[in-house]
C-alpha positions as CSV (number, residue, x, y, z in Angstrom):
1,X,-1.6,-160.9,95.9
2,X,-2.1,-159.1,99.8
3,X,-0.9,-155.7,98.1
4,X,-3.0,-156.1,94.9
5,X,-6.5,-156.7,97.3
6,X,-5.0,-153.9,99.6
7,X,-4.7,-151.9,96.9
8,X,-8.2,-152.2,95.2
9,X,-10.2,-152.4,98.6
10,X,-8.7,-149.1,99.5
11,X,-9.2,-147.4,95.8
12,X,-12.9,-149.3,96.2
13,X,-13.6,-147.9,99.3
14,X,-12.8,-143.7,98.2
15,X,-13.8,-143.8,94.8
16,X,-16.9,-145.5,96.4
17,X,-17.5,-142.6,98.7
18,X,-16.6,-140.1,96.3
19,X,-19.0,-141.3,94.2
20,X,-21.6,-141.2,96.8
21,X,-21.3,-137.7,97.7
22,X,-21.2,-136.9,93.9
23,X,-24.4,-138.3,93.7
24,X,-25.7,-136.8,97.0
25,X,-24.6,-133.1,97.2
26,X,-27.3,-131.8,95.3
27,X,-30.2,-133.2,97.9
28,X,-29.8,-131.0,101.1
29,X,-30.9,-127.9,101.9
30,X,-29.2,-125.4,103.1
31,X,-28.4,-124.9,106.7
32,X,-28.8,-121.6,109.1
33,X,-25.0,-120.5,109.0
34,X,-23.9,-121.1,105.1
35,X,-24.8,-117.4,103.7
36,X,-22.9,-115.7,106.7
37,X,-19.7,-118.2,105.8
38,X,-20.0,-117.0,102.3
39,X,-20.0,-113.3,103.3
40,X,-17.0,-113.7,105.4
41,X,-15.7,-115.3,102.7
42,X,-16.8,-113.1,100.1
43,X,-15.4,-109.8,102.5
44,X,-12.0,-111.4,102.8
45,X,-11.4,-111.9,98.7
46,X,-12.9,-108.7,98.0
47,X,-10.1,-107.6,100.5
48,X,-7.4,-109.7,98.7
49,X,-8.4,-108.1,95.5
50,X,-8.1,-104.7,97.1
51,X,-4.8,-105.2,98.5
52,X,-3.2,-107.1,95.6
53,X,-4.7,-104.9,92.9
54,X,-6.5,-107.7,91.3
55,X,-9.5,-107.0,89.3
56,X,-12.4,-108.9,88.7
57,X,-12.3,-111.5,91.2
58,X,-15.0,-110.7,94.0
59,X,-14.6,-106.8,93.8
60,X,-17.9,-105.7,94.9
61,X,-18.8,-102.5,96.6
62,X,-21.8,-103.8,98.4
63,X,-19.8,-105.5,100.7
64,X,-18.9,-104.4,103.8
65,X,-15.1,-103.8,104.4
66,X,-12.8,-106.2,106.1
67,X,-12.1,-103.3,109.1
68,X,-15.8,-103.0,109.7
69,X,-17.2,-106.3,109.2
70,X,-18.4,-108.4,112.5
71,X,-17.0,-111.7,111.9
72,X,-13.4,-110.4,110.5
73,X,-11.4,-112.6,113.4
74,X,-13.2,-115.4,111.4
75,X,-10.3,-117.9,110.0
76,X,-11.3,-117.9,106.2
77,X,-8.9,-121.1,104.6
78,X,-12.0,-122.5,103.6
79,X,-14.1,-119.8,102.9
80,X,-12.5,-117.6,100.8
81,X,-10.9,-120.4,98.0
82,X,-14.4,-121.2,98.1
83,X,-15.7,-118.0,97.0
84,X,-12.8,-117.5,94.8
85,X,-14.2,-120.8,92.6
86,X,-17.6,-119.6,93.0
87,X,-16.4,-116.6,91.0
88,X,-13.9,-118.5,88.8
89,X,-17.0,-120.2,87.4
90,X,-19.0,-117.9,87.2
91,X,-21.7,-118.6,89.4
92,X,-24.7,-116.3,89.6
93,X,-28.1,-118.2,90.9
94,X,-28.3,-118.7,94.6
95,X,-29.2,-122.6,94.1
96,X,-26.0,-122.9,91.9
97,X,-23.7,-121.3,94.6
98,X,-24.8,-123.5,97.7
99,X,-24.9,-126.6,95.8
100,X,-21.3,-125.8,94.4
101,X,-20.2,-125.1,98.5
102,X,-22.3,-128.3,99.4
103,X,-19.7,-130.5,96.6
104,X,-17.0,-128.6,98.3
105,X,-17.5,-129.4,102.0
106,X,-17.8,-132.7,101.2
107,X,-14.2,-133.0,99.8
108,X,-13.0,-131.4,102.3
109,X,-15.2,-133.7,104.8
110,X,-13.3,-137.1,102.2
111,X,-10.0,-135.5,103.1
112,X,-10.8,-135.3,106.9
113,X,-12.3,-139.4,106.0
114,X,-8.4,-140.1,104.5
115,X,-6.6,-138.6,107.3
116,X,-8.4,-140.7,109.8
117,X,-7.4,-143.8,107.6
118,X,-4.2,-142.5,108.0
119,X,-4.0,-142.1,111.5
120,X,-5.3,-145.3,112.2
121,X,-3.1,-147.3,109.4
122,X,-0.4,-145.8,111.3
123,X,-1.4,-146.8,114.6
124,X,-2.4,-150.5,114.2
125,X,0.0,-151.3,111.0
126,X,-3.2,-152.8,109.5
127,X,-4.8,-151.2,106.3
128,X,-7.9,-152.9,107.2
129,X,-8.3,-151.4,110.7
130,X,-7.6,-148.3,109.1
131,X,-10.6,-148.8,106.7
132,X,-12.5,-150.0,109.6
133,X,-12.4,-146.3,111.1
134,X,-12.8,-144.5,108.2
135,X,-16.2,-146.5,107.6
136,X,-17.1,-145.2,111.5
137,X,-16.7,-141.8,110.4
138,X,-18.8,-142.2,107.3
139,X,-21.4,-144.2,108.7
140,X,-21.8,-141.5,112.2
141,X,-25.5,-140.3,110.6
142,X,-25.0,-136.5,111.9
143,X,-21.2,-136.1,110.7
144,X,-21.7,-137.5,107.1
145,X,-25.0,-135.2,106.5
146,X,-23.1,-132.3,107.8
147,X,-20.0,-133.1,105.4
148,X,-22.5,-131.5,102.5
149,X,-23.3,-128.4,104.8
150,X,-21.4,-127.6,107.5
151,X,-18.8,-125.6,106.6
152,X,-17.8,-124.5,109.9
153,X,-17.6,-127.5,112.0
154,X,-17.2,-130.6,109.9
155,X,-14.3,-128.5,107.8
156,X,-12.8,-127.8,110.8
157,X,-12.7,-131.6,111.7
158,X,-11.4,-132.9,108.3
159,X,-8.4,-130.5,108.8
160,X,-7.9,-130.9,112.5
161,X,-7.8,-134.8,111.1
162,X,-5.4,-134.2,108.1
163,X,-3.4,-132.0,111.1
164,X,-3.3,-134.4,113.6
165,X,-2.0,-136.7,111.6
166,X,0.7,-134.4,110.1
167,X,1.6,-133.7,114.0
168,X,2.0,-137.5,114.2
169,X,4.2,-138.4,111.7
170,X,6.2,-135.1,112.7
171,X,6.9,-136.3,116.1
172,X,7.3,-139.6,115.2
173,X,10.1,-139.0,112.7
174,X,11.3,-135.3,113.4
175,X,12.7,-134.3,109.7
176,X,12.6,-130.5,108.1
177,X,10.0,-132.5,105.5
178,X,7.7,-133.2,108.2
179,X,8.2,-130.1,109.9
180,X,7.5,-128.3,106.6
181,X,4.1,-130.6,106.0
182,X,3.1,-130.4,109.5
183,X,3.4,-126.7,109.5
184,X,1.0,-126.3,106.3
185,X,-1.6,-128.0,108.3
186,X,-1.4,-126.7,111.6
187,X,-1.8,-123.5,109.6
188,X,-4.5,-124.6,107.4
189,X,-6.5,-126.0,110.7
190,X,-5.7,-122.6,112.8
191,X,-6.8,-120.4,109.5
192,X,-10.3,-122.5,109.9
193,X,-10.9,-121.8,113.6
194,X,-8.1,-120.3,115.7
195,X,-8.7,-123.8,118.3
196,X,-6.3,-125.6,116.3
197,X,-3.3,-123.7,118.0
198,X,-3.8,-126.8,120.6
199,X,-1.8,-129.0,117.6
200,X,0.8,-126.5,118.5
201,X,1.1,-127.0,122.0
202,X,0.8,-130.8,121.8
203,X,3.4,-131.1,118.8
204,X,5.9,-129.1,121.0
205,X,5.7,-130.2,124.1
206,X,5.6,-134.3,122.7
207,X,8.8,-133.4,121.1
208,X,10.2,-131.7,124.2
209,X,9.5,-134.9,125.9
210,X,10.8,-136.8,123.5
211,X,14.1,-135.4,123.6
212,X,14.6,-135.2,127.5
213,X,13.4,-138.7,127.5
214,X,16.8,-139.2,125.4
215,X,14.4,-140.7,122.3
216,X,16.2,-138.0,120.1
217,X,18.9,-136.0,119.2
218,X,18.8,-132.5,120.9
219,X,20.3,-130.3,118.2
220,X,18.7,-132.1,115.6
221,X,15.1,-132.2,117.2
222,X,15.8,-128.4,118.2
223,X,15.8,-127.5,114.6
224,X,13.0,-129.2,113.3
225,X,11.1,-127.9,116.1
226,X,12.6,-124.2,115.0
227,X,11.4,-125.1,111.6
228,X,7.9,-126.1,112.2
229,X,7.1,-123.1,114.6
230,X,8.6,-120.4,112.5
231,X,6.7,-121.8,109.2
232,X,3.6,-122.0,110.9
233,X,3.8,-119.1,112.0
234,X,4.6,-117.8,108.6
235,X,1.7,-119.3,107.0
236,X,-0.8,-119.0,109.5
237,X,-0.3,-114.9,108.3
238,X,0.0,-115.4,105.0
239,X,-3.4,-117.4,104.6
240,X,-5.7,-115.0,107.0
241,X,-5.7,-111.7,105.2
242,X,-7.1,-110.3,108.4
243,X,-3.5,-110.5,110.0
244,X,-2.1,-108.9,107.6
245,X,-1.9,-105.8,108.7
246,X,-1.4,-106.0,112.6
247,X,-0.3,-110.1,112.8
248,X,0.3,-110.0,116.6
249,X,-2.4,-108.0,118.4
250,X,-5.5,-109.3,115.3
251,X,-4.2,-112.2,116.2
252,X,-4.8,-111.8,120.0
253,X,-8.3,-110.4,119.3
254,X,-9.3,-113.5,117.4
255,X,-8.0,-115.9,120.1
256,X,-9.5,-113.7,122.8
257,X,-12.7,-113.9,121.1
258,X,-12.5,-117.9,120.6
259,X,-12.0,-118.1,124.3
260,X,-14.5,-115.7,125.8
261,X,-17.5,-115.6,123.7
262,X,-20.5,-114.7,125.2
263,X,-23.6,-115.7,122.1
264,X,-26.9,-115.5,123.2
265,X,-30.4,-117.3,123.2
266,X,-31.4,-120.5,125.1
267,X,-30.7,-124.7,124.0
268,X,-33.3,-127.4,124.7
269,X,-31.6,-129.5,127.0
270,X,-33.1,-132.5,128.7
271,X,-36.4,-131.1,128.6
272,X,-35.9,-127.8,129.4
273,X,-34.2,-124.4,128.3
274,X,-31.7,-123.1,129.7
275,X,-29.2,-119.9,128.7
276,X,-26.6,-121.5,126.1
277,X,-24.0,-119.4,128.9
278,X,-25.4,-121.5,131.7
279,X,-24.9,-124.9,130.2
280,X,-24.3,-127.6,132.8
281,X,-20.7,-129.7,132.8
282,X,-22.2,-132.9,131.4
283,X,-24.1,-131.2,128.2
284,X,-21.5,-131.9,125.4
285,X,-21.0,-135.9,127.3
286,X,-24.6,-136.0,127.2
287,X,-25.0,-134.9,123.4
288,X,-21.7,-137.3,122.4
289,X,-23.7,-139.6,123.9
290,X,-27.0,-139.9,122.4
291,X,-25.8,-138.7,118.9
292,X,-23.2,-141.2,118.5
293,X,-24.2,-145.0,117.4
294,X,-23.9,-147.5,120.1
295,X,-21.0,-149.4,118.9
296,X,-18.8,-146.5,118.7
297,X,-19.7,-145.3,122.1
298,X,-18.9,-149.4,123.6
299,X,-15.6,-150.1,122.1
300,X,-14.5,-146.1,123.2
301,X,-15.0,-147.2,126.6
302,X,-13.4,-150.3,125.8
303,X,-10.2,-148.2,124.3
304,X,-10.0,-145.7,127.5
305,X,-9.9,-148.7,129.6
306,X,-6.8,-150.2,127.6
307,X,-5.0,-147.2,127.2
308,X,-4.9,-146.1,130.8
309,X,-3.9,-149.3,131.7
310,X,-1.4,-148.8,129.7
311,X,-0.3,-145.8,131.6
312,X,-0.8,-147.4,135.1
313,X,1.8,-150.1,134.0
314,X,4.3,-147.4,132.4
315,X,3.8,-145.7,135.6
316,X,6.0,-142.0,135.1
317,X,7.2,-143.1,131.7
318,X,3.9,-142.9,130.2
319,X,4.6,-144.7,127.0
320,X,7.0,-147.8,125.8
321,X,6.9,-147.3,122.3
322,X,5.4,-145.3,119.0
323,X,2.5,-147.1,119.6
324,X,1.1,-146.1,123.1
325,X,2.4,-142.4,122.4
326,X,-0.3,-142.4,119.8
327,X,-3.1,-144.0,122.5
328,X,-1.9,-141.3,124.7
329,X,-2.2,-138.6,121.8
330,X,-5.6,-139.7,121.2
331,X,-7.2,-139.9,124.4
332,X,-5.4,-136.4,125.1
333,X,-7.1,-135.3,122.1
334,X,-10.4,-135.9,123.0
335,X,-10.4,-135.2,126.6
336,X,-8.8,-131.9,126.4
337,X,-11.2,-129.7,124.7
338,X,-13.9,-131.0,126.6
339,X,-12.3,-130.6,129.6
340,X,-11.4,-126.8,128.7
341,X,-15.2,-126.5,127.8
342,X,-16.2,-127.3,130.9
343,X,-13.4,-125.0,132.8
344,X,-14.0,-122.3,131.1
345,X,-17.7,-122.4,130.7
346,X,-17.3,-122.3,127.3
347,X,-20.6,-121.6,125.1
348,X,-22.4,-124.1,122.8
349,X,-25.4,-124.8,121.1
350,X,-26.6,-126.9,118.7
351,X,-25.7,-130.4,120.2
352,X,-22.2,-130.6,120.6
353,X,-21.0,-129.6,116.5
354,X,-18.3,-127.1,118.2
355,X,-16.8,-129.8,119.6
356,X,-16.8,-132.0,116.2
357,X,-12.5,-131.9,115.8
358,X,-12.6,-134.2,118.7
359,X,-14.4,-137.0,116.9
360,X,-11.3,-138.4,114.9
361,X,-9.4,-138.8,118.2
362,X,-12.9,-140.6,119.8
363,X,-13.3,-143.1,116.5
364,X,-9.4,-143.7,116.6
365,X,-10.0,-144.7,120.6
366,X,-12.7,-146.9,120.0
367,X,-10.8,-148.9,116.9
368,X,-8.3,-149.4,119.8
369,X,-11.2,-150.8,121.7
370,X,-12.0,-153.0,118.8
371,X,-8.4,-154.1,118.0
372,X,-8.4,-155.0,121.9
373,X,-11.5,-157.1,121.8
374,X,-9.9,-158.7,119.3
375,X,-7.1,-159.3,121.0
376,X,-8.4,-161.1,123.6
377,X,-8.8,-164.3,122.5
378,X,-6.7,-164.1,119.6
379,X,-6.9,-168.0,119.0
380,X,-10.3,-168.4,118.9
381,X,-12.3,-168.3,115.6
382,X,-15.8,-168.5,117.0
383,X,-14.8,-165.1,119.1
384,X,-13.4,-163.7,116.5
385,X,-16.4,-164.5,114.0
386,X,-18.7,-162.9,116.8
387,X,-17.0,-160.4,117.1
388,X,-16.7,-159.2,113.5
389,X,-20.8,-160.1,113.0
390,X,-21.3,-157.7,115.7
391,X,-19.5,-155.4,114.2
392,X,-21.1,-155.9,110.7
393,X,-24.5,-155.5,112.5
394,X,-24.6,-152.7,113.7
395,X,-22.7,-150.7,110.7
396,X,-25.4,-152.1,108.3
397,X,-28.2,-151.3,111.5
398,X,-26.5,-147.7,111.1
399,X,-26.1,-147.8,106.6
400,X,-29.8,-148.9,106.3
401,X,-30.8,-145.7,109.3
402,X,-29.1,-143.4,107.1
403,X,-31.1,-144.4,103.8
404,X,-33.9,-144.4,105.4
405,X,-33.1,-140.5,107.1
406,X,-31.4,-139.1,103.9
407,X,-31.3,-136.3,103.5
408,X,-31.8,-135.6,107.3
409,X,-29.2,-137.6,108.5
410,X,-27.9,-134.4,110.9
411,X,-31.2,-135.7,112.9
412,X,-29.8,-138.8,114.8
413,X,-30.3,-140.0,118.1
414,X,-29.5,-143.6,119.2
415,X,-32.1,-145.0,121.7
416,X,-30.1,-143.5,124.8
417,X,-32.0,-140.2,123.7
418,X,-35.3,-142.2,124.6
419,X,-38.6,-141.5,122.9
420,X,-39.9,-138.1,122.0
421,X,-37.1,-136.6,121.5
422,X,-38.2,-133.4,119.9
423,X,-39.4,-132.3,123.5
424,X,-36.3,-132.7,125.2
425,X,-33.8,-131.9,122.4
426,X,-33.6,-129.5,119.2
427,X,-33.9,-131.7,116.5
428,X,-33.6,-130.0,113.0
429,X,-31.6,-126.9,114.4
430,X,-30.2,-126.1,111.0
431,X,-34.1,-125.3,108.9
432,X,-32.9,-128.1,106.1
433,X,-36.1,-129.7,106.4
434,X,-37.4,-126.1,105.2
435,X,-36.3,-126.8,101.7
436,X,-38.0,-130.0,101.0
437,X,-41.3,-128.4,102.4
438,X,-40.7,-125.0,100.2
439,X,-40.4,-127.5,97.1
440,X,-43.8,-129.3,97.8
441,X,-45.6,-126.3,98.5
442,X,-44.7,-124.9,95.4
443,X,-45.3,-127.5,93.4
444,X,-49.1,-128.2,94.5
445,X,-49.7,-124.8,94.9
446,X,-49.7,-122.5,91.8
447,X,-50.8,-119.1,93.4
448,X,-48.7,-116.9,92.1
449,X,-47.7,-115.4,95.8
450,X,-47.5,-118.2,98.0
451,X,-47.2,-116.9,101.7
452,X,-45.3,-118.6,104.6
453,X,-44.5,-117.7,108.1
454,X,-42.1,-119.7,110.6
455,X,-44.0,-120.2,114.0
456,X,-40.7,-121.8,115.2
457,X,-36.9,-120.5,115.6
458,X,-35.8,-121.6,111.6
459,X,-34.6,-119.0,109.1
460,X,-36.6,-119.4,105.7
461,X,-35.2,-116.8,104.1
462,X,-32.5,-118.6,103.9
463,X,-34.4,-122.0,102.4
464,X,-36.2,-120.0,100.1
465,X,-32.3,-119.4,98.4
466,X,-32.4,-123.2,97.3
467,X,-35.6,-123.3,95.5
468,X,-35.4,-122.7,91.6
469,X,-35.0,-118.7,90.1
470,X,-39.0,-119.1,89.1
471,X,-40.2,-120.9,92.5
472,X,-38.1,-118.2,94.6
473,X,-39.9,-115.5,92.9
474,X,-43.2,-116.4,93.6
475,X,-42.8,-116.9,97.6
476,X,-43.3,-114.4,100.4
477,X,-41.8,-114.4,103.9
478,X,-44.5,-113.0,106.4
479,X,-42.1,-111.8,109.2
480,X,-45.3,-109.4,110.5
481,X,-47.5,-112.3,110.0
482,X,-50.1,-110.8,108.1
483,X,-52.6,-114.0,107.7
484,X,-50.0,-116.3,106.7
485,X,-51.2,-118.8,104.4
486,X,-48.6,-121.4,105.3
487,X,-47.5,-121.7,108.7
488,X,-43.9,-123.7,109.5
489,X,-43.1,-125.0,112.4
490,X,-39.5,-127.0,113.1
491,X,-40.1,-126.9,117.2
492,X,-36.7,-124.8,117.6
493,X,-37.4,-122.7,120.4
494,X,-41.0,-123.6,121.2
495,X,-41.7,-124.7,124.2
496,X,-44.5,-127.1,124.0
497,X,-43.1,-129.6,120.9
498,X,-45.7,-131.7,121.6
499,X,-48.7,-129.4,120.6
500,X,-49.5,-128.8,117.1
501,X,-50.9,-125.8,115.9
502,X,-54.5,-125.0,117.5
503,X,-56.0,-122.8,115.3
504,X,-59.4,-123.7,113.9
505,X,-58.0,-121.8,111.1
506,X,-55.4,-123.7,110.1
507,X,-54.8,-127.7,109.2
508,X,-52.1,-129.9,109.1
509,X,-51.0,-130.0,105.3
510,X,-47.6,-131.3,105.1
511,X,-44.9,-133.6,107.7
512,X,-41.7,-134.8,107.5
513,X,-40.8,-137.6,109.9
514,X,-37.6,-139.1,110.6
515,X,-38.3,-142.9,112.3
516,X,-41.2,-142.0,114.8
517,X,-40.3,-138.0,115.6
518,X,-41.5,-135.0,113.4
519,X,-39.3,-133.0,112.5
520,X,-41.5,-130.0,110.4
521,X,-44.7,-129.7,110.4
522,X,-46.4,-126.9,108.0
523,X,-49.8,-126.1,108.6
524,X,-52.1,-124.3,105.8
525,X,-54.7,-121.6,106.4
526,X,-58.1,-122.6,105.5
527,X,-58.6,-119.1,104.1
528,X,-58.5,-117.9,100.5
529,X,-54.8,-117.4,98.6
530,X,-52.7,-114.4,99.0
531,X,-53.1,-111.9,96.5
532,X,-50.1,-109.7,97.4
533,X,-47.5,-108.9,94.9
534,X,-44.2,-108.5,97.5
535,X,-42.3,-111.5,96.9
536,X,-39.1,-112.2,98.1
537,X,-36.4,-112.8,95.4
């Protein structure tokens, strides 16, 4: 009977969430990156085709060449399969081909969700604590909207996940199988952002330790180890076609550009802008911080707590067991990059989504915070039904925040951010408000050019791409802003969020709020219609 209800609550739970994003995919817009990804996806197969001598699969002259193109040292695991099945089927309309690559993020974002159930099943021996941090990561507001979107960051945390937990079982039980399975998704995470080599480094050096600690067999472990490096390495060639030609010294390039790039432009922060080169030490604790719902941020405290004393009473050992080298793993996990952030003045923007691998290590912390609550008073059942209506609380406090949001979930801030917001942080960085705005503009308003302009920092262009073939047609981007007839205005980049448009020109026509903060506001010209012909297409 306890497998038969572990069984069904777990198949309940996925093909629950499956089912959700099924339903889901097709309401967000489309976010600033996603046409670049698809390029460097689209330049890589085109490349593969070249190479291989395949024809008919993404062999296009209009694109620029894999040698010449800016974002070559761009891994492309994601990005090219899914330009590949864009092709396979045959996909031609603009709204077809993001909405297709929204479906796919998501199942890569429901395999990142599986790896973390994994990891913490592992940890705790408990399927239920493992579905308890699964259900964190699918109810943290600005990771599940970016699981339809984002297919830079949140891709790169499902695999870092699906990695981490590879790397786990590999140094737990050091066997050519999980040398082989680990290696595949090392390689996978690396051929997504180059970061991942960090997997590497821990994987070795834990099983290093492992055997001078006497835990294993030397010649044994050696060979596994052998195994795993020299397949990685393998693969990690093998699925970035931009290695292909000079592995060593591409690979070099991309890793020297991960680690010293420069970007441009300026980030909100507290109120102010500042250079995005010249961001202080606390930004990405800050954003963690006021993005994250409360709960998760509570029992993470709770969980460093436990696991360094953990440490302070192992002393120089570290760890007793399988268990508390996981803790360690975890902690490590999450501390690491930051700390490297901050070292090496790393560049970010946009909140803290570069830093989005680290999350699976910080919800798998804070069910160890949880697990130790729970422990506390492990006899008691009015702490422990407290305990679990807290818990309950506040995920359905989060769930009904999310309904409520959707689809601008990626907007979150939990009442550490304080009232406001918008004039201390960016709040819609991405444009995907743009789309829902395009769409009610369009409908109400049959001129047959309608004009827009974006007063803010938000790319419309790119918006424009997820309006239908005969709504796309009819709209005009006014980059020279040539009487604009409809003016947008997301607050990216300007300075005074708090002050509408003042124009005695223009009104307010059309808002989308999240909770109390406006997010877009588009603003109409009191003027007669555009007349022009020059639409964009």
């Amino acid at each position: 009977m306890n497998k038969r209800i572990k069984y069904i609550s777990i198949g309940l739970f996925f093909s629950s969430l499956l089912l959700l994003g099924l339903s889901r995919f097709r309401d967000y817009g489309i976010s600033w990156d996603e046409p670049q990804q698809r390029l460097t996806g689209a330049v890589t197969v085109n490349y593969i085709a070249k190479v291989l001598h395949i024809h008919g699969v993404g062999a296009n002259k209009n694109f620029p060449t894999l040698a010449t193109y800016p974002d070559r040292e761009y891994g492309v695991a994601f990005e090219a399969p899914a330009f590949a099945l864009e092709n396979i089927f045959k996909l031609r309309d603009s709204r077809d081909i993001y909405m297709f690559r929204h479906f796919l993020t998501f199942l890569v974002f429901l395999g990142g969700v599986c790896a973390v159930y994994k990891l913490s099943y592992r940890r705790f021996s408990d399927w239920r604590i493992g579905l308890l941090s699964a259900l964190f990561l699918v109810l943290t507001p600005r990771l599940f909207a970016d699981g339809f979107y984002n297919s830079k960051d949140t891709v790169f945390m499902a695999v870092f996940a699906a990695a981490m937990n590879t790397a786990i079982s590999f140094v737990l039980q050091p066997r050519v199988k999980t040398a082989l399975i680990h290696a595949l998704a090392t390689a996978v995470a690396i051929d997504v952002r180059i970061m991942a080599i960090l997997l590497v480094a821990v994987s070795v050096s834990l099983l290093l330790v492992r055997i001078l600690r006497r835990e294993l067999q030397p010649s044994r472990a050696c060979l596994v180890l052998g195994v795993y490096v020299i397949v990685a390495f393998i693969l990690v060639i093998l699925m970035w076609p931009y290695l292909w030609s000079h592995p060593l010294p591409h690979f070099w390039e991309a890793f020297r550009l991960m680690s010293r790039y420069q970007g441009g432009g300026q980030v909100r922060y507290m109120g102010t802008f500042i250079p995005n080169t010249e961001i202080p030490w606390h930004y990405s604790f800050v954003w963690i911080s006021i993005t994250t719902p409360l709960l998760y941020l509570t029992l993470f405290l709770v969980g460093t707590y436990s696991i360094c004393g953990q440490i302070l009473v192992r002393r120089i050992r570290l760890w007793e067991n399988d268990r508390e080298l996981q803790d360690i793993v975890f902690l490590a996990l999450f501390f690491a990059p930051i700390i490297a952030v901050i070292l090496f003045h790393s560049v970010l923007y946009d909140g803290w989504r570069h830093l989005y691998f680290v999350y699976p290590a910080f919800l798998l912390v804070s069910t160890k915070g949880w697990v130790a609550l729970w422990s506390i008073r492990s006899t008691s059942k009015i702490y422990k039904a407290i305990l679990v209506s807290l818990t309950v609380i506040s995920l359905l406090l989060t769930a009904t925040w999310m309904c409520k949001a959707h689809p601008l979930e990626n907007v979150y801030f939990n009442i550490l951010a304080g009232q406001n917001v918008r004039a201390r942080y960016d709040l819609d960085y991405w444009g995907l408000a743009n789309r829902a705005a395009l769409e009610h503009i369009v409908k109400v308003d049959h001129s047959a050019v309608v004009n827009v302009w974006a007063e803010s920092t938000t790319p419309l262009w790119i918006s424009v791409l997820m309006l239908k073939r005969g709504d796309r047609s009819r709209v005009r981007i006014d980059d020279v802003r040539r009487a604009p007839y409809y003016v947008f205005n997301n607050y990216r980049g300007v300075r005074d969020a708090d002050t509408a448009k003042d124009s005695r020109d223009y009104e307010l026509f059309y808002e989308v709020r999240v909770g109390e903060e406006v997010v877009l506001s588009v603003f109409k010209w009191k003027g007669p219609p555009a007349t022009e012909n020059s639409c964009v297409r």
